[in-house]
C-alpha positions in Angstrom: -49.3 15.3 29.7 -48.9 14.6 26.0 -47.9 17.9 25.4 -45.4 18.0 27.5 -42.1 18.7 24.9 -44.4 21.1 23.3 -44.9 23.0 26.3 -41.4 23.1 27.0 -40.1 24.2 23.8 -42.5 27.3 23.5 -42.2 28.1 27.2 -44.4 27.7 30.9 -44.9 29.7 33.2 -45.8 28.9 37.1 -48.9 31.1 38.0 -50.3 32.1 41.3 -53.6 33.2 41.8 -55.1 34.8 45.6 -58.6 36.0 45.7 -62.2 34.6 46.7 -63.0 34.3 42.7 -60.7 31.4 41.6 -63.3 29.6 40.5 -64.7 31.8 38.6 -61.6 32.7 37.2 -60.5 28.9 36.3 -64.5 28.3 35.0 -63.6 31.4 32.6 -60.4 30.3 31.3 -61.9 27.4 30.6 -64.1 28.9 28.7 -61.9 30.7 26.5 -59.6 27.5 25.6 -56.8 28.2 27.7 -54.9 25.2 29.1 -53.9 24.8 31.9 -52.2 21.7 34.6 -50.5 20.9 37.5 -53.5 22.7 39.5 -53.0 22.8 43.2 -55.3 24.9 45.9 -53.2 26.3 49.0 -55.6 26.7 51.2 -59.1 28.5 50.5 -58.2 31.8 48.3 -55.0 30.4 46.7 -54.1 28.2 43.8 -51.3 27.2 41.5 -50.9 26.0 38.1 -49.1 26.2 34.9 -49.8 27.9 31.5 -48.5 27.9 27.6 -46.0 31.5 27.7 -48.0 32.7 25.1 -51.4 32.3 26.7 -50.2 34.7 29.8 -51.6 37.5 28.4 -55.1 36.1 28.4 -55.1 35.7 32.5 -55.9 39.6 32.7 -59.2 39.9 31.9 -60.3 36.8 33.8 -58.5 38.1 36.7 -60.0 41.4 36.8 -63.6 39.8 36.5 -63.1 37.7 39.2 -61.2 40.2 41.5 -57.9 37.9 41.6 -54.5 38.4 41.9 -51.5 36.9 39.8 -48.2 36.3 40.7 -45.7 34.6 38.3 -43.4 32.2 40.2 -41.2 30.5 37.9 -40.4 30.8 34.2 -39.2 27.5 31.7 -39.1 26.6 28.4 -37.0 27.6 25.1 -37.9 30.9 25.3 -36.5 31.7 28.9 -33.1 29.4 28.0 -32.3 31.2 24.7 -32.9 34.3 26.6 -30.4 33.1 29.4 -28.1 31.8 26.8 -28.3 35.5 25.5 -27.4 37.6 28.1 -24.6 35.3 29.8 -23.2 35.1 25.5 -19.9 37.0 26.3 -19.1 33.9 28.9 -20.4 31.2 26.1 -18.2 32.8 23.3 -15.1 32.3 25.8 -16.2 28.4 26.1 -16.4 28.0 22.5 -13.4 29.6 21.4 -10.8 28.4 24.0 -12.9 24.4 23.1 -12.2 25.8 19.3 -8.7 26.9 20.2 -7.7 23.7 22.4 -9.1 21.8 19.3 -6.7 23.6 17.0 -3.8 23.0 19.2 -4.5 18.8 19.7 -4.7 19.0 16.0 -1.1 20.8 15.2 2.3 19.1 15.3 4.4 20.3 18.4 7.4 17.5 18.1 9.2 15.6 16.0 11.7 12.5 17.1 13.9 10.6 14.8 16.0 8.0 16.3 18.7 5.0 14.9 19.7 7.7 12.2 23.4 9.0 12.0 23.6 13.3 12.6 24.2 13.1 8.2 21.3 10.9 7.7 18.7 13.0 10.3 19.5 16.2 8.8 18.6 14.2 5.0 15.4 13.4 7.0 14.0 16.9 8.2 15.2 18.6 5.0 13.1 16.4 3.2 10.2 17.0 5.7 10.8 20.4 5.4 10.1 20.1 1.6 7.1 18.3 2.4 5.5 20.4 4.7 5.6 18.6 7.8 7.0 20.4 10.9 6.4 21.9 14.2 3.1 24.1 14.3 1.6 22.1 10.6 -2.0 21.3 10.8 -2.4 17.1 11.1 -5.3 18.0 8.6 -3.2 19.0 5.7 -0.5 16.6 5.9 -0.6 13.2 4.1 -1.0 9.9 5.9 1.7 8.2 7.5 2.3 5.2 4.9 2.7 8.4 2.2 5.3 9.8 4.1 7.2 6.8 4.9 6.7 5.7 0.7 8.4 8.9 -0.1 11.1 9.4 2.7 12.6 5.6 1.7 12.4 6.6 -2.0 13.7 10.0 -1.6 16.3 9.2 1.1 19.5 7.4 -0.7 20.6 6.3 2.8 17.8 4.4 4.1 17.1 0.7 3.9 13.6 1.9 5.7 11.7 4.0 8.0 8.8 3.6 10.1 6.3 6.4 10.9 4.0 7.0 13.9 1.8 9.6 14.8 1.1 10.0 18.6 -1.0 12.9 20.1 1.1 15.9 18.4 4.3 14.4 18.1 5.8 12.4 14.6 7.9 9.5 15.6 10.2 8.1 13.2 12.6 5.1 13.6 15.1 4.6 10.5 17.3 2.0 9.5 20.0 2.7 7.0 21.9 0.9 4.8 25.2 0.9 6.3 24.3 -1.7 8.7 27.2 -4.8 8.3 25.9 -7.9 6.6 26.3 -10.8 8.5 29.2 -13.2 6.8 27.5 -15.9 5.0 29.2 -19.5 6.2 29.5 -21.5 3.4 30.5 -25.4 3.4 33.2 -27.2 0.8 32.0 -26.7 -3.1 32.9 -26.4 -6.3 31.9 -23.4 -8.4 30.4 -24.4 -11.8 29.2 -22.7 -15.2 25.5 -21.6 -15.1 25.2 -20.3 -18.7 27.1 -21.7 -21.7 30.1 -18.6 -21.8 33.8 -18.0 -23.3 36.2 -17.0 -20.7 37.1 -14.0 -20.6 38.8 -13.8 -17.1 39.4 -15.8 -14.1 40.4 -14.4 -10.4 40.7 -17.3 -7.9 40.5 -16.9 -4.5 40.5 -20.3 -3.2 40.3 -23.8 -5.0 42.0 -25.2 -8.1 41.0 -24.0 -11.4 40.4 -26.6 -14.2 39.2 -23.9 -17.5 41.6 -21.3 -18.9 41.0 -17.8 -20.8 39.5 -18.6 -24.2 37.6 -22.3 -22.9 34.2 -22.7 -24.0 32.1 -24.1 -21.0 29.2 -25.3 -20.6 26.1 -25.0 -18.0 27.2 -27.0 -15.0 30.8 -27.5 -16.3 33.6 -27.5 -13.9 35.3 -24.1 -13.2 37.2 -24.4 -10.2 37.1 -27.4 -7.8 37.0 -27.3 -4.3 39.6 -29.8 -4.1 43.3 -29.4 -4.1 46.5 -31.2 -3.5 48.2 -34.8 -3.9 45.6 -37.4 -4.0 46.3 -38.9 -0.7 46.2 -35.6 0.9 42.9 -33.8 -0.6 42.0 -30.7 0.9 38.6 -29.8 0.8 37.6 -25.9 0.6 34.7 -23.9 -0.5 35.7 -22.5 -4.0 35.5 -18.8 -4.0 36.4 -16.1 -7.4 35.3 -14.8 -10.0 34.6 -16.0 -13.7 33.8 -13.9 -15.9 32.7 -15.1 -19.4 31.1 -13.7 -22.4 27.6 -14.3 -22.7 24.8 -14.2 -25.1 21.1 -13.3 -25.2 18.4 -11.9 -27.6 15.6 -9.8 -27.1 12.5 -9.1 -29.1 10.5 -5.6 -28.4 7.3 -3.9 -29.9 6.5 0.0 -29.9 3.8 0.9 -31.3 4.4 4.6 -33.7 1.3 6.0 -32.2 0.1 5.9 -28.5 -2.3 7.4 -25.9 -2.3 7.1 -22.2 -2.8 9.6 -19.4 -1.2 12.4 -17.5 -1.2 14.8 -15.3 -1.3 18.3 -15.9 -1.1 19.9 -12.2 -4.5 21.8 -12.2 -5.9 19.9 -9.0 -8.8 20.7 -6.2 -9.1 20.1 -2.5 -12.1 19.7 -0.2 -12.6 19.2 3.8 -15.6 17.8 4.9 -16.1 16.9 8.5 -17.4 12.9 9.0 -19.7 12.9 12.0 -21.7 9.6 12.4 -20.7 8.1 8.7 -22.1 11.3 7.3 -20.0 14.2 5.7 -20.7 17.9 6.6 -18.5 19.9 3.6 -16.4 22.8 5.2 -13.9 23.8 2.6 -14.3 23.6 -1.4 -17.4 23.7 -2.1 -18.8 23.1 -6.0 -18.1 20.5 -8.5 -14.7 20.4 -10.0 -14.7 21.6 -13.6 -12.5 18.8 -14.6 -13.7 16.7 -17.5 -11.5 13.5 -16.2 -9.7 13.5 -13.2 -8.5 10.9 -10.6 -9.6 11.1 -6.7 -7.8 10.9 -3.6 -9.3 10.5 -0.4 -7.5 10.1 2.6 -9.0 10.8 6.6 -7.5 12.3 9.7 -9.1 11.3 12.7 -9.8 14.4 15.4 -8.2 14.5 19.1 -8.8 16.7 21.8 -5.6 16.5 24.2 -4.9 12.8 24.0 -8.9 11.2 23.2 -9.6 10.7 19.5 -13.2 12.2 19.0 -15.4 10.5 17.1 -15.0 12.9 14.1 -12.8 12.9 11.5 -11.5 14.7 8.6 -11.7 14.3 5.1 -9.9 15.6 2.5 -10.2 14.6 -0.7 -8.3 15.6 -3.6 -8.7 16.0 -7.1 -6.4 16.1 -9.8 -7.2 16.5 -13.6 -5.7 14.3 -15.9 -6.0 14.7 -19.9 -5.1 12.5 -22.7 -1.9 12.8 -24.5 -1.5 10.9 -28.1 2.4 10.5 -29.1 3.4 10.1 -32.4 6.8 8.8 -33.5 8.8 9.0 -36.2 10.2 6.0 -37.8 13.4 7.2 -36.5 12.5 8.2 -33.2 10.7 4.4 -32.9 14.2 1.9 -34.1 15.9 4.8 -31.3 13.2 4.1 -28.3 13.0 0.1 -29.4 16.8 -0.2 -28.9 16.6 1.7 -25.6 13.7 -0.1 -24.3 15.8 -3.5 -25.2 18.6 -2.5 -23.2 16.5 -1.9 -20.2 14.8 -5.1 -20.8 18.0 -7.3 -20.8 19.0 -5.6 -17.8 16.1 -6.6 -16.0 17.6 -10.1 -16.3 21.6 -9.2 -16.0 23.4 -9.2 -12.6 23.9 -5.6 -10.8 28.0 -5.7 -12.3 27.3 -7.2 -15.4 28.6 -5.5 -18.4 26.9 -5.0 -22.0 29.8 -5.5 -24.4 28.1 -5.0 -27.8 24.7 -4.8 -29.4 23.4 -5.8 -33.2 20.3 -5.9 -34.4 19.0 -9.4 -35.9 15.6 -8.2 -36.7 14.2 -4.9 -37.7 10.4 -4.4 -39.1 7.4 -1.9 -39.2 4.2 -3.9 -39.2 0.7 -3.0 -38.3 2.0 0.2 -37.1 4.6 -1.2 -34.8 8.1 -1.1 -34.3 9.4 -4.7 -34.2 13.2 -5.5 -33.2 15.0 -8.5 -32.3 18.4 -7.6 -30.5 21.4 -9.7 -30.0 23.3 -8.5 -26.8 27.1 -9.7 -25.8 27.4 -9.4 -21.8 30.4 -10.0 -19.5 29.3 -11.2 -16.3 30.5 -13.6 -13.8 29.2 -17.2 -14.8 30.5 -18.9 -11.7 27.8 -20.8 -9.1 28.2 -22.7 -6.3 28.0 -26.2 -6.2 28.5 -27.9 -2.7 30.7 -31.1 -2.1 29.5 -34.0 -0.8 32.1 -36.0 1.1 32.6 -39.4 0.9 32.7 -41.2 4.5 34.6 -44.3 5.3 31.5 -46.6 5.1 31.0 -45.7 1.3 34.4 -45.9 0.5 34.6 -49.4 1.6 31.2 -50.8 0.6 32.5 -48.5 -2.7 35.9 -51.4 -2.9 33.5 -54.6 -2.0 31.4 -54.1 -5.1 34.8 -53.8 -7.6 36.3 -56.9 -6.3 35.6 -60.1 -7.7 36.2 -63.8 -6.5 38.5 -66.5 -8.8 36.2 -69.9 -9.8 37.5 -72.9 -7.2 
């Protein structure tokens, strides 16, 4: 029928009806707008059919007319289910919480591995997991992703080179890699080590080769500092140079700081909300309302749901929010030459070798224009000026062909 799902929602019930009337008694429902289907006769003075639950109550004046008898044989529909569903409740509300509960527990961490890290290192590791809230019994839900984590355990770890981060099931797995590893010895072939910035000598420590500058020598880029080759000249020996010059070196640097400047921060006032994300579309579970934060920035990161091993189709969203106000800085004219100078040295040492030395600092250039702090710095560095420069040897062939072209013939 077309009513069929209507039916079933609101409820239908089987009727059977004995009695020499039922013809009567079907003409008069008729009559009266009840529907009815599914009629079958058993037999002369029985019948069956269904009819709407709430139309039941009209059968008992037709029947009496028509000196019938009703039986009920079977009850369906909404109605009859919810009632089911209530009185077998105390068995349904142990279903849904030990589901709810076995949810909870596929969603907590139970382990944590870290392997290829010393006992020293480890211990750095869970210390710092400690402080970052991540251990046995944590909801997955309120920890951050796994590329945060690993981010802040390699910057907050001195003895890692890195560490890689896996989630599977319940358990964290980490493999690290520290720095202690040896380096594998570089095999270098015969050279000469030359200048590769115009320098004063300051120092030279030789390890192999033949030095050909002295203390106080003025070089200049790609000048000779020690040669790869030693010894009598018909018994040359051919290493690769290895030391260390170290000259005096020279570089400027110009830097602008403006008195007066605005950028943002954060002030630590910050808001988190859960939302479940079922079919693209987010139900909101936990912090509800718009934050009162006139700016802020947002973070959004999802967790996906697992039940024992299977990753549901649902996830978890949390998104936080953290305010962020402006801040305008002022300096003094002071304060500016001060944070110019500074910001110079850390500029030339974006450009310096890690054992390079700043020997002395004077200011060329100092102005206040448009605002702006304006200074040109000249810096004196020791650092090692010495490069490699390989040797290419001279075979045989080229040493003859090298003797054919400087001879000449005598006119017959």
């Amino acid at each position: 029928m077309k009513n069929q799902w209507i039916h079933t929602f609101s409820g239908t019930v089987k009727v059977k009806l004995t009695g020499k009337g039922i013809e009567r008694f079907l003409n008069q429902l008729t009559r009266s707008g009840v529907s009815i289907w599914n009629v079958k006769k058993h037999g002369s003075e029985a019948v069956t059919f269904y009819v709407n639950l709430q139309d039941v109550k009209k059968l008992r004046i037709p029947a009496r007319d028509s000196n019938c008898k009703i039986r009920f044989l079977e009850r369906a529909g909404g109605p009859f289910f919810l009632r089911k569903l209530w009185t077998n409740s105390g068995f349904l509300a142990g279903a849904f919480l030990f589901f709810a509960l076995m949810m909870l527990l596929s969603n907590m961490v139970w382990g944590i591995e870290i392997k290829g890290a010393s006992p020293a290192t480890e211990h750095q590791i869970r210390k710092e997991l400690d402080r970052m809230g991540i251990g046995v019994g944590k909801l997955q839900f309120s920890i951050d992703s796994v590329e945060s984590i690993q981010k802040e355990l390699t910057d907050k770890v001195g003895a890692l080179t890195w560490i890689g981060v896996e989630l599977k099931g319940t358990t964290y797995h980490f493999q690290a890699v520290e720095k202690s590893e040896p380096e594998k010895a570089e095999v270098i072939g015969p050279r000469n080590l030359v200048a590769k910035r115009k320098a004063a000598i300051v120092k030279i420590f030789v390890e192999k080769g033949e030095p050909v500058v002295e203390v106080n020598d003025y070089v200049m880029p790609g000048q000779l500092l020690v040669s790869g080759l030693y010894g009598k000249e018909d018994d040359l020996k051919v290493v690769a140079a290895e030391g260390e010059i170290l000259g005096e070196t020279w570089y400027s640097t110009k830097v602008e700081l403006p008195l007066k400047s605005t950028f943002q921060v954060y002030n630590g006032n910050e808001k988190k909300k859960y939302s479940l994300m079922i079919a693209g579309k987010a139900l909101p579970v936990w912090g509800f309302g718009k934050p009162d934060f006139s700016e802020y920035e947002l973070e959004v990161t999802e967790q996906p749901v697992r039940f024992f091993n299977w990753e549901l189709p649902v996830k978890v969203e949390k998104k936080t929010i953290r305010e962020r106000e402006q801040v305008t800085r002022i300096y003094s004219r002071k304060e500016a030459i001060e944070s110019a100078k500074e910001l110079a040295r850390k500029d030339i040492k974006n450009y310096l070798p890690e054992n390079a030395i700043i020997k002395g600092e004077k200011i060329l250039h100092q102005s206040i224009e448009n605002d702006k702090v304006k200074l040109t710095t000249h810096f004196t560095i020791i650092e090692d000026i010495a490069e490699g420069q390989p040797i290419i040897k001279e075979t045989e062939n080229d040493r003859r062909l090298k003797n054919d072209g400087n001879t000449t013939s005598e006119p017959n």
